[in-house]
C-alpha positions as CSV (number, residue, x, y, z in Angstrom):
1,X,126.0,133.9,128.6
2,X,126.2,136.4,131.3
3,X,124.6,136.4,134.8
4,X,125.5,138.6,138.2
5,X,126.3,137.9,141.6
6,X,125.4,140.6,144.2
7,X,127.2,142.1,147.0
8,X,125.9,139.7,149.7
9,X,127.8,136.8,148.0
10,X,131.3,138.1,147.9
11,X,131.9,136.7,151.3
12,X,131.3,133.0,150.0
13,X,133.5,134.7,147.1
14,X,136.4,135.3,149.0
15,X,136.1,132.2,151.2
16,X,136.6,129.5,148.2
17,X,139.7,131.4,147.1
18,X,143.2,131.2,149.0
19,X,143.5,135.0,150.6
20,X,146.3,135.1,149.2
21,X,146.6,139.2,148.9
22,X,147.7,138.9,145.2
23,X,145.3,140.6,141.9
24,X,146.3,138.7,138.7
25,X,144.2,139.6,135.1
26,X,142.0,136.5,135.8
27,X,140.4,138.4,139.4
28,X,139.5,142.0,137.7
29,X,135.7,142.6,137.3
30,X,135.0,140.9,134.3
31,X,132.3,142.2,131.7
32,X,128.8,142.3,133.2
33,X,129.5,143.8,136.7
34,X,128.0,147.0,138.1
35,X,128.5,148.8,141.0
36,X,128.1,152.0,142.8
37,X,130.9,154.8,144.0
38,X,129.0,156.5,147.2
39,X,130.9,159.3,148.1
40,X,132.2,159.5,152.0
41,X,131.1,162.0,154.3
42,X,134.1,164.0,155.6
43,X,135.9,164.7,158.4
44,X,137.1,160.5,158.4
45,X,139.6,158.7,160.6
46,X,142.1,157.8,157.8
47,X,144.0,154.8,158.4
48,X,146.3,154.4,155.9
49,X,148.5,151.9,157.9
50,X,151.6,149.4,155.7
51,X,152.2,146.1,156.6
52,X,151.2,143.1,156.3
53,X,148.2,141.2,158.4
54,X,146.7,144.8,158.8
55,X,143.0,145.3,159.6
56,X,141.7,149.0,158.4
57,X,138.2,149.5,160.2
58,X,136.3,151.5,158.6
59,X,133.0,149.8,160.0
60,X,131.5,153.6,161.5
61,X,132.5,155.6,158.2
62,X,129.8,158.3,157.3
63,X,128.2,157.5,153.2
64,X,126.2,160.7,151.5
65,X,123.5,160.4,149.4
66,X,126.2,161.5,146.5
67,X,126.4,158.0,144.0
68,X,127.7,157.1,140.5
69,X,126.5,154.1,139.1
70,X,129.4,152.2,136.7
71,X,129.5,149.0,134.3
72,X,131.6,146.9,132.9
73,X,130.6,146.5,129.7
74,X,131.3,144.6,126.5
75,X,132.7,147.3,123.9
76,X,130.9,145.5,120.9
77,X,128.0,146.9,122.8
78,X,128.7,150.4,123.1
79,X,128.4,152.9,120.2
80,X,131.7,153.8,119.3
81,X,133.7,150.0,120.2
82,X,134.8,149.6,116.2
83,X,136.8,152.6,117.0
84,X,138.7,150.3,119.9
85,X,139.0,147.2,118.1
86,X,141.6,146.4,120.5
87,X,139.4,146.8,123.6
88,X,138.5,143.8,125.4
89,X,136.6,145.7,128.6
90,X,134.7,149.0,129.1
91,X,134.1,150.8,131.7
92,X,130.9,152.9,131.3
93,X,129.5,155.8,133.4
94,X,125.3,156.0,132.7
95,X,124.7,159.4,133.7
96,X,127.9,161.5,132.0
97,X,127.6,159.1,129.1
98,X,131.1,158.5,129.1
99,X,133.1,155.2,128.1
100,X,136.5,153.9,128.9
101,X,138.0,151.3,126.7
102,X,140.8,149.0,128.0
103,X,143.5,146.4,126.8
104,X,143.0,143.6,129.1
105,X,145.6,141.3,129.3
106,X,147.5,138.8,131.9
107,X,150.2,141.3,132.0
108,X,148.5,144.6,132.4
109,X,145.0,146.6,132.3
110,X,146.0,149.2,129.8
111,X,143.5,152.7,129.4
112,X,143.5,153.5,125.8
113,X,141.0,155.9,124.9
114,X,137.6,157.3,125.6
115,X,133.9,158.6,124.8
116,X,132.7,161.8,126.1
117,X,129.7,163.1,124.5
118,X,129.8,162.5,120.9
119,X,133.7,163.0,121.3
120,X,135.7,160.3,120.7
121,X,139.5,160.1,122.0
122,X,141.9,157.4,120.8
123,X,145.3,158.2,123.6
124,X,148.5,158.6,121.7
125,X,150.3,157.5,124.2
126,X,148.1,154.8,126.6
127,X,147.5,154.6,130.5
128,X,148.9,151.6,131.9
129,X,146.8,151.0,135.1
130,X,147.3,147.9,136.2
131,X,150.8,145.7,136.2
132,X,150.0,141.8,136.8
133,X,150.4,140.2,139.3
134,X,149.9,143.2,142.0
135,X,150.9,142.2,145.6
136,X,152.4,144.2,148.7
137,X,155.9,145.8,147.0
138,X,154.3,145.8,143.7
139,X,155.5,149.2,142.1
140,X,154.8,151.0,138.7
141,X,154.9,154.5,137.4
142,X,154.2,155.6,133.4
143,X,153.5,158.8,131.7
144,X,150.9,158.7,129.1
145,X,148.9,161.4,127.0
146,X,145.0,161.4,126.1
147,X,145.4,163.7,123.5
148,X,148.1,165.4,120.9
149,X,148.0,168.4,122.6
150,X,148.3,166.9,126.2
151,X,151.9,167.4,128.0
152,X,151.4,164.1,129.5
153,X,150.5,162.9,133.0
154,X,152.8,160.9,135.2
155,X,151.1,158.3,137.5
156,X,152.4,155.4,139.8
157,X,151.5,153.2,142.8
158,X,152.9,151.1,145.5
159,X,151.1,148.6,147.4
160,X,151.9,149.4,150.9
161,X,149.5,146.6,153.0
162,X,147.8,143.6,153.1
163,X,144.7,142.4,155.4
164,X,141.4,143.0,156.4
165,X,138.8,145.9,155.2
166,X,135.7,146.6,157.3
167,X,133.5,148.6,155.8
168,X,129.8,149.9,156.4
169,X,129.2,146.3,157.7
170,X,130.8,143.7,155.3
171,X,134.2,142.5,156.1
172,X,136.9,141.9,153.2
173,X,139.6,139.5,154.3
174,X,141.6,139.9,151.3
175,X,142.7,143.5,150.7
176,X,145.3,145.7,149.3
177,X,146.1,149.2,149.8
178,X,147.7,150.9,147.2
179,X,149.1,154.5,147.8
180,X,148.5,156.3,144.2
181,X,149.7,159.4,142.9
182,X,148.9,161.4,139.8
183,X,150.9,164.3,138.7
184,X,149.6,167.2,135.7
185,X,151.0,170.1,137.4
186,X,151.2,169.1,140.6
187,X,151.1,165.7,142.7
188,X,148.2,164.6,143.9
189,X,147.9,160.9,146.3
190,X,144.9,159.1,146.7
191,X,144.9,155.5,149.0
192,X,142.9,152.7,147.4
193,X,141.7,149.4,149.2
194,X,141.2,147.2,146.3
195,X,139.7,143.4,146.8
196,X,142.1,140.7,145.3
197,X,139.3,138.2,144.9
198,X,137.4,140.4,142.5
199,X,140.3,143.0,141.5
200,X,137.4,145.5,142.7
201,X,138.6,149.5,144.3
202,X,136.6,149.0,147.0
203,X,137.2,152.3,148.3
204,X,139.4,155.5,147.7
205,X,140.4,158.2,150.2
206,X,142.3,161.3,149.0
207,X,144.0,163.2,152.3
208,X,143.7,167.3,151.7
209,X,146.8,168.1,150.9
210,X,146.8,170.4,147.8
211,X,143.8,169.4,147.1
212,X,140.4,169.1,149.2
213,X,139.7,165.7,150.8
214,X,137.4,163.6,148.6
215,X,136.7,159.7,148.8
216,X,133.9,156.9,148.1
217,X,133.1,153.8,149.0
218,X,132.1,150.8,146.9
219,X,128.3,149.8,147.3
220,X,126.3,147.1,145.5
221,X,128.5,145.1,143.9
222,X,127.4,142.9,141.3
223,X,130.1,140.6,139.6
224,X,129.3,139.4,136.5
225,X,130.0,135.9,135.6
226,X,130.7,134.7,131.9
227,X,130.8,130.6,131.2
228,X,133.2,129.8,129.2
229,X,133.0,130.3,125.2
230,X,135.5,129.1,122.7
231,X,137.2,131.6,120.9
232,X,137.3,132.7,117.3
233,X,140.0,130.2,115.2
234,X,141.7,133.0,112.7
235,X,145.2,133.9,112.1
236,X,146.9,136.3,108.8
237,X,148.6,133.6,106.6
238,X,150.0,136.2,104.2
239,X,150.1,139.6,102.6
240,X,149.9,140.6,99.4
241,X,149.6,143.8,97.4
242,X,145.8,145.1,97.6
243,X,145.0,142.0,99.5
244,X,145.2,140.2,102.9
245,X,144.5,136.6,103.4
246,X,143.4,134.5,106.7
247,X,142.7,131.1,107.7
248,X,139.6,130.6,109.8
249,X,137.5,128.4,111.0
250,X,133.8,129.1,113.0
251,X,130.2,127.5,112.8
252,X,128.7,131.0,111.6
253,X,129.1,133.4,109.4
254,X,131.8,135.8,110.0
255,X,131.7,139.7,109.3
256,X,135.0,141.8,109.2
257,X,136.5,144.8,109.2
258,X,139.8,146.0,108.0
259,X,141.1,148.7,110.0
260,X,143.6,151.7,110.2
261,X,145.4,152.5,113.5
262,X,143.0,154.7,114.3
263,X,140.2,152.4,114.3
264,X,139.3,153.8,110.3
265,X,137.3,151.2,108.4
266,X,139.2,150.9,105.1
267,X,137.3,147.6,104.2
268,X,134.2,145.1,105.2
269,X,132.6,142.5,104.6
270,X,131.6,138.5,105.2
271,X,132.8,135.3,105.5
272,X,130.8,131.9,105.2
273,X,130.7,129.1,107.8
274,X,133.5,126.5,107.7
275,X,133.9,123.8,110.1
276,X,137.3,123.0,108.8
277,X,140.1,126.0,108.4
278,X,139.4,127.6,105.7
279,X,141.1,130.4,103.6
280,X,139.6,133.8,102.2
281,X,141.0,136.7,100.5
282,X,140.1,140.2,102.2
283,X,140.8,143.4,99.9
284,X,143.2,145.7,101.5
285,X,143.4,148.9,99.9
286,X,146.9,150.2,99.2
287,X,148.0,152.2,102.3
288,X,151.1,153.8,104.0
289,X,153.5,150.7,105.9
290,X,152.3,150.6,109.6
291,X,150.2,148.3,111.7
292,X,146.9,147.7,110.6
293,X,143.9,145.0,111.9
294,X,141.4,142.7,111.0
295,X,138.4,142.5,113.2
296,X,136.0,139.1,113.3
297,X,132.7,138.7,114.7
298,X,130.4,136.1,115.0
299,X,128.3,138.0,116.5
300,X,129.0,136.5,120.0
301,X,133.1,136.2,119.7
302,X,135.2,138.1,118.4
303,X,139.2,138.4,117.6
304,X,141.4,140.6,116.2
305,X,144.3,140.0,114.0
306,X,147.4,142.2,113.3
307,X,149.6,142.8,110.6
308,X,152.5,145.0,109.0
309,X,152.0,146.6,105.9
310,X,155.4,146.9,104.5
């Protein structure tokens, strides 16, 4: 079950947690948050000072009336989320229509493909955007590729400060700025405040350099809070020729999918109820040796097995 907590609250947010200037996976926006980008109104006073007890005011910055509304979204609920069985979060943009599927974990928050359109992108070669835990010092850089074709981008951050943020009248105690670069053709850096009670980009600024000054400003944030549900019981007990078996156990009837790499559905079907582990036989149609998955839903849970075709 999911409910929201708005913007006013994230005072009494940040208050019951230690400011302790340190994102972990368990403080990202979690699947039923929204909020809004409003895009900053230039010329801006851009404080971009490192340290440590540092207080950026940004309290008189100038918003337009420019937005973009984003979700975090569950990827079962999007339209193309079998083709991202390993997504645990998405990231959806209403008016382009686009969705960004991630690998959430407690080590990183890894980008691995996309939805533009009807066009679906799986990245050869994923964005890591997140290491765990992120703190002042915390440093990362990787290369990835969105597409065969693509040469590959290099991106990496710092995190340069800790302290306060003041912005358009709410103050957020418990802040990290991250200098961020991003290089195609030619490097471009960006500074992000970003809340380490929520894990939230509370606001970006992008100095004209080689490219023209751009930035926005978090607005109406709405975290989403999920109780607790206990996960799917399943694991592969073994692998046989034009056949994969599991052990599970759930209240409800299961459905799965067998899947291909690329998110392919080679095979599907269902699974009855068993309070007690119980064992089933899937049909695995012969394929080349690689990684392959099994997907189960409850339709409320869901968990995702791997295994090696030899």
């Amino acid at each position: 079950m999911r409910s929201t907590l708005p913007i006013a609250f994230l005072g009494l947010i940040t208050s019951t947690y230690a400011q302790d200037y340190t994102v972990t996976w368990e403080e990202e926006l979690p699947i039923g948050s929204s909020y809004v980008q409003t895009d900053v109104m230039f010329p801006v006073f851009m404080d971009t000072t490192s340290g440590t007890g540092i207080t950026w005011d940004f309290s008189d910055i100038d918003l337009s009336s420019t937005t973009t509304m984003i979700q975090v979204v569950d990827p079962e609920d999007t339209p193309n989320g079998a083709s991202f069985p390993s997504a645990s979060h998405c990231t959806y943009y209403p008016a382009s229509g686009g969705y960004y599927y991630a690998e959430h974990t407690s080590a990183s928050h890894i980008e691995i493909g996309r939805q533009l359109g009807s066009t679906v992108r799986i990245y050869p070669d994923p964005y890591i955007e997140r290491v765990y835990p992120m703190m002042v010092g915390s440093t990362h850089s990787d290369e990835y590729r969105t597409s065969p074709a693509d040469f590959g981008t290099t991106a990496w951050y710092t995190v340069i400060g800790s302290g306060s943020l003041l912005l358009s009248g709410t103050t957020y105690p418990n802040v990290l700025l991250m200098r961020f670069t991003s290089e195609f053709s030619y490097p471009i850096t960006s500074y992000k405040w970003i809340d380490a009670s929520t894990g939230a980009t509370l606001m970006l600024l992008r100095p004209a350099d080689v490219e023209v000054e751009y930035g926005w400003a978090l607005t109406n944030l709405e975290v989403g809070m999920i109780e607790p549900e206990e996960p799917l019981e399943a694991i592969v007990a073994t692998l046989t020729e034009g056949n994969v078996a599991i052990r599970y156990a759930s209240e409800m009837t299961l459905t799965y999918s067998i899947l291909d790499p690329r998110g392919r559905e080679l095979s599907s079907g269902t699974l009855t109820p068993s309070s007690t582990t119980k064992q089933a036989i899937l049909n695995f149609p012969p394929a080349s040796k690689g990684l392959y998955l099994v997907s189960l839903t409850d339709g409320h849970h869901r968990k995702t097995l791997r295994f090696v075709a030899p």
